[in-house]
C-alpha positions as CSV (number, residue, x, y, z in Angstrom):
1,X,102.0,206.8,174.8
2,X,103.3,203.4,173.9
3,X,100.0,201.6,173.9
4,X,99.0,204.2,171.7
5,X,102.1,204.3,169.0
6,X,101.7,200.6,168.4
7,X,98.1,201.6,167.0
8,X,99.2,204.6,165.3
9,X,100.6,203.6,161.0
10,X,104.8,203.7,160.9
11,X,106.8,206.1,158.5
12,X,106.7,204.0,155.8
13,X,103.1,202.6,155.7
14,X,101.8,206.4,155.6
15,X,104.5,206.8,152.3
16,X,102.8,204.1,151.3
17,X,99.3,205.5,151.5
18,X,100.3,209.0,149.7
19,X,102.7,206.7,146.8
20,X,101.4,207.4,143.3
21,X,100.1,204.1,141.8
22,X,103.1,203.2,139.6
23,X,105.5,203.8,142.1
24,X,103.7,201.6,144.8
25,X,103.7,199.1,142.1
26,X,107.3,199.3,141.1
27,X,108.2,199.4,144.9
28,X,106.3,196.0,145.5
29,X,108.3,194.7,142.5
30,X,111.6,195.7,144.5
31,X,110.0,193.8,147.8
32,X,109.5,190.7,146.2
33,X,112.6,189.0,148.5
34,X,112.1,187.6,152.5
35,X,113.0,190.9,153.7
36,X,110.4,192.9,151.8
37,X,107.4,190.9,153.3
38,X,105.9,194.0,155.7
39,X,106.4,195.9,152.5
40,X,104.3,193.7,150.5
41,X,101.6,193.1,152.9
42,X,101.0,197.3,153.1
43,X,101.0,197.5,149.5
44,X,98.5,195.3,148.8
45,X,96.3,196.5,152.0
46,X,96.9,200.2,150.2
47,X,96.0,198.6,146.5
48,X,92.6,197.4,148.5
49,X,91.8,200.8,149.5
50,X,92.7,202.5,146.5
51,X,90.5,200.4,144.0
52,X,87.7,200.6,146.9
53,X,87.8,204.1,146.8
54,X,84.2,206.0,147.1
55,X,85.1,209.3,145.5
56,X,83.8,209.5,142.3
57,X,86.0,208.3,139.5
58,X,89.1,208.0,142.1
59,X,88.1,204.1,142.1
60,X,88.0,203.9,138.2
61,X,91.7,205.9,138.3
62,X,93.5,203.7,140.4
63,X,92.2,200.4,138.8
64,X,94.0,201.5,135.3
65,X,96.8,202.9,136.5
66,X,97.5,199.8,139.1
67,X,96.7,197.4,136.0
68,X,98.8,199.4,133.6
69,X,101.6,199.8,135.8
70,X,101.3,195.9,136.1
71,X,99.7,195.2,139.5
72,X,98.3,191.9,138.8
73,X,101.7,190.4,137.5
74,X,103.4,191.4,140.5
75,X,100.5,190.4,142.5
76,X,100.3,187.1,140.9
77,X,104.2,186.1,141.6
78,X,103.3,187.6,145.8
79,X,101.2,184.7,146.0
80,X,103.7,182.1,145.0
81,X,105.9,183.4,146.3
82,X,104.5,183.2,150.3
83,X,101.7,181.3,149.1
84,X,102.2,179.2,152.5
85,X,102.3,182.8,154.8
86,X,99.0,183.0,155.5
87,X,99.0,187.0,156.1
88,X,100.5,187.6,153.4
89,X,98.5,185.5,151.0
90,X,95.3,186.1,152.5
91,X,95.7,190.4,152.0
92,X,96.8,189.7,148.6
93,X,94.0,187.3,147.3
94,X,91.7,189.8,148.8
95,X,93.3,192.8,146.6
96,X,92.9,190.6,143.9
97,X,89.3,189.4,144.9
98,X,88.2,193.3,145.0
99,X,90.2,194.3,142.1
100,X,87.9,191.9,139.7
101,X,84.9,192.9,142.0
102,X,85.3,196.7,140.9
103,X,86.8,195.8,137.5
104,X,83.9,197.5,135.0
105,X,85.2,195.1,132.7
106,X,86.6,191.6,132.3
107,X,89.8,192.5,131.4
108,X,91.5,191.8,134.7
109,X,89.5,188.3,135.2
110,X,91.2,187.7,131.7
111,X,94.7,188.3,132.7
112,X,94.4,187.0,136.3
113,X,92.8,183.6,134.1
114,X,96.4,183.9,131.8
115,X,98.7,184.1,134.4
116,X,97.5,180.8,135.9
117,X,95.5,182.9,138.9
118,X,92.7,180.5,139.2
119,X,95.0,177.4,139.7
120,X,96.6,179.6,142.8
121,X,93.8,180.4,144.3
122,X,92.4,176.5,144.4
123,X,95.9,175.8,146.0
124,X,95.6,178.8,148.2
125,X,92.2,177.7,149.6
126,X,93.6,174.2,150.0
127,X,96.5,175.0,152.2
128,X,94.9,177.5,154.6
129,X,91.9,175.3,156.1
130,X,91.9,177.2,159.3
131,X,91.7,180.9,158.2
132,X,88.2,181.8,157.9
133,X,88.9,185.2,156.3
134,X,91.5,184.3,153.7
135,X,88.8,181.1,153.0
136,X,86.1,183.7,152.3
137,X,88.3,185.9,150.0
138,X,89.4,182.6,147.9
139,X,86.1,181.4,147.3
140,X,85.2,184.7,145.8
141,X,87.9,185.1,143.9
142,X,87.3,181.8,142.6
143,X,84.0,182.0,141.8
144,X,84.1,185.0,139.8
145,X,87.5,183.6,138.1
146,X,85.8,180.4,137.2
147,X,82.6,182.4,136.1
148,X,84.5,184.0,133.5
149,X,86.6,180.7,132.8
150,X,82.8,179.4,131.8
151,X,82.1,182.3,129.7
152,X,85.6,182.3,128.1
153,X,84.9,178.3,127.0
154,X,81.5,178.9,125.9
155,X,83.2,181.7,123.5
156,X,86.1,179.1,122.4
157,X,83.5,176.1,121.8
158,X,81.4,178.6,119.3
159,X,83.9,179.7,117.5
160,X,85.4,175.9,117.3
161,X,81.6,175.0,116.2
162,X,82.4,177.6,113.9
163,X,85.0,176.6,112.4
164,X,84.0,173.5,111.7
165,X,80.6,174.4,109.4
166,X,82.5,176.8,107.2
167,X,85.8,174.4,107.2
168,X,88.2,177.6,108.8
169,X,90.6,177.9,110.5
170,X,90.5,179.2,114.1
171,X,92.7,182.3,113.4
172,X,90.5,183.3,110.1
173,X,87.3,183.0,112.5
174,X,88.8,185.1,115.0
175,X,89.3,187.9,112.7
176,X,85.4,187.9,112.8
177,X,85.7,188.8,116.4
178,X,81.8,189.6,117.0
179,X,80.7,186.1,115.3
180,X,80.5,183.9,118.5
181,X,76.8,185.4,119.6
182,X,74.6,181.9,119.2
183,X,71.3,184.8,119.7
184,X,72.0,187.9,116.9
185,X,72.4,186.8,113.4
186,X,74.1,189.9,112.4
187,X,76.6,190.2,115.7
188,X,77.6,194.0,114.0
189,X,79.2,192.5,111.0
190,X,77.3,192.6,107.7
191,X,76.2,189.2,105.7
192,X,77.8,190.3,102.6
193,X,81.4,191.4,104.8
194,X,80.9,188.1,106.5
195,X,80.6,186.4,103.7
196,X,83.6,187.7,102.1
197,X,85.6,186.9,105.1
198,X,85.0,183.4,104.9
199,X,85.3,182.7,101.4
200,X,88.6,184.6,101.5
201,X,90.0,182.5,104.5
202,X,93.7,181.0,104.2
203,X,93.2,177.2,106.1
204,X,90.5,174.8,106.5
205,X,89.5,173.3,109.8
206,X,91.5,170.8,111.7
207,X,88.7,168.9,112.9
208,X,91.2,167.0,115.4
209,X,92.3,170.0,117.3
210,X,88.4,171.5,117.9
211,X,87.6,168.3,119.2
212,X,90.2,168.4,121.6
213,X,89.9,171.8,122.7
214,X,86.1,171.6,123.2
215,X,86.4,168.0,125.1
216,X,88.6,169.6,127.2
217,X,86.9,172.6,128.2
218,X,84.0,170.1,129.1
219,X,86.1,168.0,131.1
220,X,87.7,171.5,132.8
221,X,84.0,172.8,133.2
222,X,82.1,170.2,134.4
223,X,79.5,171.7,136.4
224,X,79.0,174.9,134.3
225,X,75.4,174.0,132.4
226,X,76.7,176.8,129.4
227,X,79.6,174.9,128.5
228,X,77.9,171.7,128.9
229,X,75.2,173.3,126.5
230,X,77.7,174.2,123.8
231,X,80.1,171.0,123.8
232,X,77.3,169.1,123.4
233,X,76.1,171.3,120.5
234,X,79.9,171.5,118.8
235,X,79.8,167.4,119.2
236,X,77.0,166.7,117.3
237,X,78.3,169.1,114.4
238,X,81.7,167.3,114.9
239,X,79.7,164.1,115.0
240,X,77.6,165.0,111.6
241,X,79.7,165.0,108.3
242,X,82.9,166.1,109.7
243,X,86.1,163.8,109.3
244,X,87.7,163.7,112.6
245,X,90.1,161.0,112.2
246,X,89.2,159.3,115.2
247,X,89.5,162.1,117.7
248,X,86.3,161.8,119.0
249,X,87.1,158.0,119.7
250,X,90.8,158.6,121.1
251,X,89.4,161.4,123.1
252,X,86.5,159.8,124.7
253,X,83.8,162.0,123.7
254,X,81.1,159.2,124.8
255,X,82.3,159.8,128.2
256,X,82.2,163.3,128.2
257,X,78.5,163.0,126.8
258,X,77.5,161.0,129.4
259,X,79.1,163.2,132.3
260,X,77.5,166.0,130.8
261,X,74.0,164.0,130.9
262,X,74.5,162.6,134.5
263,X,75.8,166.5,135.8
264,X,72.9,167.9,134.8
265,X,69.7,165.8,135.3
266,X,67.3,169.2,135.6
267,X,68.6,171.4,132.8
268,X,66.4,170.4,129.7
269,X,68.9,171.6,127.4
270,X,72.3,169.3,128.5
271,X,69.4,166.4,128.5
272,X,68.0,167.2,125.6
273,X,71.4,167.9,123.7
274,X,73.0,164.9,125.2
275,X,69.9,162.6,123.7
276,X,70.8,164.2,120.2
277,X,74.5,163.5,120.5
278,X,74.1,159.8,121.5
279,X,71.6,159.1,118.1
280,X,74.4,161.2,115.9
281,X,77.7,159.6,117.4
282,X,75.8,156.3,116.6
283,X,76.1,156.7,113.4
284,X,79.9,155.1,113.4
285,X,79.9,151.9,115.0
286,X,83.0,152.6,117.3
287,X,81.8,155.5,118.9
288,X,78.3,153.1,119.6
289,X,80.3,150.5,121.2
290,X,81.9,153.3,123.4
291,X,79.2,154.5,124.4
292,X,77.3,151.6,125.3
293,X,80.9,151.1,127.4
294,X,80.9,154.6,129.2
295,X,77.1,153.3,130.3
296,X,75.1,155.7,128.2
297,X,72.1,153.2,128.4
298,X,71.5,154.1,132.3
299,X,71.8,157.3,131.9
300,X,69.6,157.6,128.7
301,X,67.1,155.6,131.0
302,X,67.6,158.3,134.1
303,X,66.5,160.9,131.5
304,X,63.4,158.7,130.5
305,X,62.4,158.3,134.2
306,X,63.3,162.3,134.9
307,X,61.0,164.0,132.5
308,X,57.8,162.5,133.0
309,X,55.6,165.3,132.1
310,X,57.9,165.9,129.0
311,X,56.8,164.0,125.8
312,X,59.6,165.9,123.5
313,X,62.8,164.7,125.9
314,X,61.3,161.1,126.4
315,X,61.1,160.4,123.2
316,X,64.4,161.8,122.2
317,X,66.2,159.3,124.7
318,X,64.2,156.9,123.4
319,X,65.4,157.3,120.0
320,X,68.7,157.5,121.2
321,X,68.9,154.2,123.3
322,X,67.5,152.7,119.8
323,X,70.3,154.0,117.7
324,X,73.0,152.6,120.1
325,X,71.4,148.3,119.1
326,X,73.8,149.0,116.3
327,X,76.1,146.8,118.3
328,X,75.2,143.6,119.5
329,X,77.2,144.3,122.5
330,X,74.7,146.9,123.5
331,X,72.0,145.0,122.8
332,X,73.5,142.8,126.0
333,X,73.9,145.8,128.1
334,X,70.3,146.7,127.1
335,X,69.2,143.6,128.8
336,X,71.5,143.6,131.7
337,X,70.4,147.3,132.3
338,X,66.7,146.3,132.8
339,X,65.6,148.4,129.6
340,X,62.4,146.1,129.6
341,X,60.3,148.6,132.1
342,X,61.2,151.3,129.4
343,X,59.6,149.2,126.7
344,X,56.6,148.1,128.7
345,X,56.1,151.5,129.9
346,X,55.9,152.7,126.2
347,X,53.9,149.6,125.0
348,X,51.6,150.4,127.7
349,X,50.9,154.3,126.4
350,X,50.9,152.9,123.2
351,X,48.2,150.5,123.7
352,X,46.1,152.7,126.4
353,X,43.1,154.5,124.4
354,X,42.8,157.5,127.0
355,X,46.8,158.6,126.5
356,X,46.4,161.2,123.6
357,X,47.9,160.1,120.1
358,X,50.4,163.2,120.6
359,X,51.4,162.0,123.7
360,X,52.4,158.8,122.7
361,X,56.0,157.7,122.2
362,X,57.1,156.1,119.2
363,X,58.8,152.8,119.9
364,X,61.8,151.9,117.6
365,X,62.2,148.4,115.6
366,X,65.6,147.1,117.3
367,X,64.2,148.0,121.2
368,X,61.1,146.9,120.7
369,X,62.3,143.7,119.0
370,X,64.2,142.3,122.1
371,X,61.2,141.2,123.9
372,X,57.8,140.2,122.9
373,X,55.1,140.9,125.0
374,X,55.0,137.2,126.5
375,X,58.2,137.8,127.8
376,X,57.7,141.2,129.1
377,X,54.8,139.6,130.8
378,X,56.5,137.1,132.4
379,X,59.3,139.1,133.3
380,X,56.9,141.6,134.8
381,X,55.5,138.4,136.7
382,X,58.7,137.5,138.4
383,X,59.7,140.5,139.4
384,X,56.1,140.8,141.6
385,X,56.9,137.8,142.6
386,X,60.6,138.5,143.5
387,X,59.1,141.8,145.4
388,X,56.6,139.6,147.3
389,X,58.6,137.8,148.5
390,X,61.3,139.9,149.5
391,X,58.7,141.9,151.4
392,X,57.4,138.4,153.3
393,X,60.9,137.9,154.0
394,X,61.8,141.4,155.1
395,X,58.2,141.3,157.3
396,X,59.5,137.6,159.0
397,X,62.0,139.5,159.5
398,X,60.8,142.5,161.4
399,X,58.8,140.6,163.0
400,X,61.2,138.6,164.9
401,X,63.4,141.1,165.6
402,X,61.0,142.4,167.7
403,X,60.6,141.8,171.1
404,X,57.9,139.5,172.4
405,X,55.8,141.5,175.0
406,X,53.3,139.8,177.6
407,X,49.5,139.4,176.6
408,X,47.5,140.6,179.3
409,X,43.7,140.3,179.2
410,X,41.3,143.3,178.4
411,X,40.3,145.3,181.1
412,X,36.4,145.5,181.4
413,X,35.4,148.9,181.9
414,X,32.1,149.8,183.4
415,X,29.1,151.1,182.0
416,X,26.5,153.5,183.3
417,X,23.0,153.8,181.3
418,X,21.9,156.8,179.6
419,X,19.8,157.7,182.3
420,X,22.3,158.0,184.9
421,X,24.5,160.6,182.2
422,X,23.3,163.4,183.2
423,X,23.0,162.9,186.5
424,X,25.0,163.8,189.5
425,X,29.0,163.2,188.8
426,X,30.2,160.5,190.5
427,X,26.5,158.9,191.3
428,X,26.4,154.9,191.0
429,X,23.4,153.0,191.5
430,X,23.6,150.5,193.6
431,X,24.6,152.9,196.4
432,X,22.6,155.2,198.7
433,X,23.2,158.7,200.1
434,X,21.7,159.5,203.3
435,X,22.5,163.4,202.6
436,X,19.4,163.1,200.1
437,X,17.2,161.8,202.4
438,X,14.0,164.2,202.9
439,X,11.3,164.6,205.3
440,X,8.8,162.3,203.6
441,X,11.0,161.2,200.6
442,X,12.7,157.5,200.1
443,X,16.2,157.6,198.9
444,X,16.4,158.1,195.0
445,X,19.1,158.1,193.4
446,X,18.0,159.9,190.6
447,X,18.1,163.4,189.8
448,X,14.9,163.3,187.7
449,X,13.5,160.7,190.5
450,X,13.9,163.1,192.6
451,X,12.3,165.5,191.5
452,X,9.4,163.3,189.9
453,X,8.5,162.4,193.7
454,X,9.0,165.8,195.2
455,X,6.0,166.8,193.0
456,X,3.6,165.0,194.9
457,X,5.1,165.8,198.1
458,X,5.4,169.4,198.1
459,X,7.1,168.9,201.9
């Protein structure tokens, strides 16, 4: 009976299963001290179940009445609270984990994202290395938070884009609520109430602080290709006819561009994008020296070499590693960054009568003016001759590494004549069989003598 009672659920974990949802929440919120531990890790086993529920509508219930009753608040402070117990941590990121997962909306991703949850559950995956079942529940929950992080940013960088072609302020454009849709014109709102929101708005647009918060959300979202897409897009507004004072220079948006280029060599629209912000940031000298510093010219030159079949991003980079031999420090860095196989490769198109005139590539004035062709000759020159030899050298090389082996002469191998290939196997001609030998008949060697002599004697 004993080994059986150890399986069977104790008093309080079956009042726990049959709690109404507020009062397993409240209950939790008394628990949160050392001695309440078992308490905790049965409510959040039971807040699993309930919001896993496959009753119709029971799931859906539960969910707003947990959330309501402020589950994910007290849920939030479990984790930091024993965020080193790996029990109880691990059945708490996994509530968590499957309240989001059932969540018909983002609601819950939004507040977990508020109260810091994404931060937690980094730290959470970090300290248990060894737990394969609380490292699968923080993944998740960390995909899907970071997911809605991206989407959240993209919204942000819109509206700071926004903001800053109809010179508002960020809490007039919020009022407009359905105007961050980059794809429907209309977004529910009508042009004329549109219209009449933003002539009637109360600040203009601190270009300073939407730099800031779009470079950050860059920085934050590096490998999401959306925010990319949209920080590059609210740069080059920023970039255009926008005052900053200086925040795209004390910020470092040139690096930012170039991360954004380099973290995304396949998506055509980060690389075209990134082209476009380079030739517009350009236009202000400082923000060309820093981005010939944050080595914009290699990775202007990786796009070039990426998109070969693409005539439209090629010449884009192009045109951008043109605008930045504003500064004659770049014009330096062009030549230490071996930019003369771009220009030959172009010069060559240009020149070559089967390439079709639209898929040429316009060279600009200041590249193309760096080298004339002699030198691009004989700088194509040494390099063959650099490669030669290197390859001589690397062939010596080989060569003597390795190992000398003994010559031995060539074996001579024996041949038969065509007459003696389909004959018996085995049959050589200089010897004799006396098994062949027949009454009347010399010793042949030969099927077909054989049988050539047995015709004129039959015996």
């Amino acid at each position: 009976m004993d080994v059986i009672g150890q399986y069977l659920p104790t008093k309080d974990q079956v009042q726990i299963r049959f709690m109404p949802n507020k009062t397993l929440v409240n209950k939790m919120l008394g628990s949160l001290n050392p001695n309440g531990r078992d308490l905790v890790i049965d409510g959040c086993d039971s807040i699993r179940r309930r919001v896993r529920s496959e009753v119709p509508g029971v799931a859906k219930k539960n969910l707003k009445e947990l959330t309501d009753a402020g589950a994910l608040d007290v849920m939030i402070d479990v984790l930091k609270l024993w965020m080193e117990d790996a029990p109880v941590s691990g059945r708490c990121a996994k509530a968590l984990m499957w309240i989001v997962r059932k969540s018909p909306t983002d609601s819950e991703a939004d507040q977990l994202l508020e109260l810091g949850g994404l931060k937690l559950a980094e730290r959470l995956k970090g300290l248990h290395q060894d737990d394969l079942e609380l490292q699968k529940s923080a993944k998740e929950l960390m995909k899907m938070l970071q997911t809605r992080a991206g989407a959240l940013a993209c919204k942000e960088i819109r509206i700071c884009k926004f903001c800053a072609v109809n010179n508002m302020d960020m809490d007039s454009a919020k009022r407009l609520g359905q105007l961050v849709n980059p794809f429907q014109r209309d977004a529910g709102l009508g042009y004329s109430r549109k219209d009449a929101m933003v002539h009637k708005k109360k600040g203009s647009a601190d270009i300073s602080a939407l730099v800031k918060r779009v470079l950050n959300h860059m920085r934050e979202h590096l490998k999401d290709e959306g925010v990319q897409e949209f920080g590059l897009e609210a740069i080059i507004e920023f970039a255009s006819d926008h005052d900053d004072g200086g925040a795209l220079l004390q910020d470092r948006a040139a690096k930012c561009v170039v991360l954004a280029i380099e973290a995304h060599p396949e998506a055509y629209n980060v690389s075209w994008k990134g082209c476009v912000a380079v030739q517009t940031m350009c236009r202000k000298l400082s923000l060309s020296s820093e981005l010939g510093k944050a080595q914009a010219l290699s990775a202007l030159k990786q796009v070039y070499e990426d998109y070969k079949d693409d005539r439209e991003v090629r010449q884009q980079a192009v045109w951008a590693i043109g605008s930045m031999l504003n500064v004659p420090a770049n014009v330096e860095r062009t030549k230490r960054a071996n930019m003369y196989t771009l220009v030959q490769d172009v010069v060559t198109r240009l020149e070559d009568r089967t390439v079709a005139p639209e898929q040429k590539i316009a060279l600009p004035l200041p590249l193309r003016a760096i080298w004339t062709n002699e030198q691009l000759h004989s700088i194509k020159l040494t390099k063959m001759d650099e490669k030669r030899q290197s390859g001589e050298t690397e062939a010596k090389a080989t060569q003597q590494r390795r190992a000398p082996l003994p010559r031995r002469g060539a074996k001579k191998l024996a041949r038969v004549d065509d007459q003696f290939a389909a004959g018996e196997p085995g049959l050589v001609d200089s010897q004799e069989y006396p098994f062949l030998k027949k009454p009347g008949l010399e010793f042949y060697t030969t099927k077909e003598k054989r049988n050539e002599m047995s015709l004129y004697n039959p015996d």
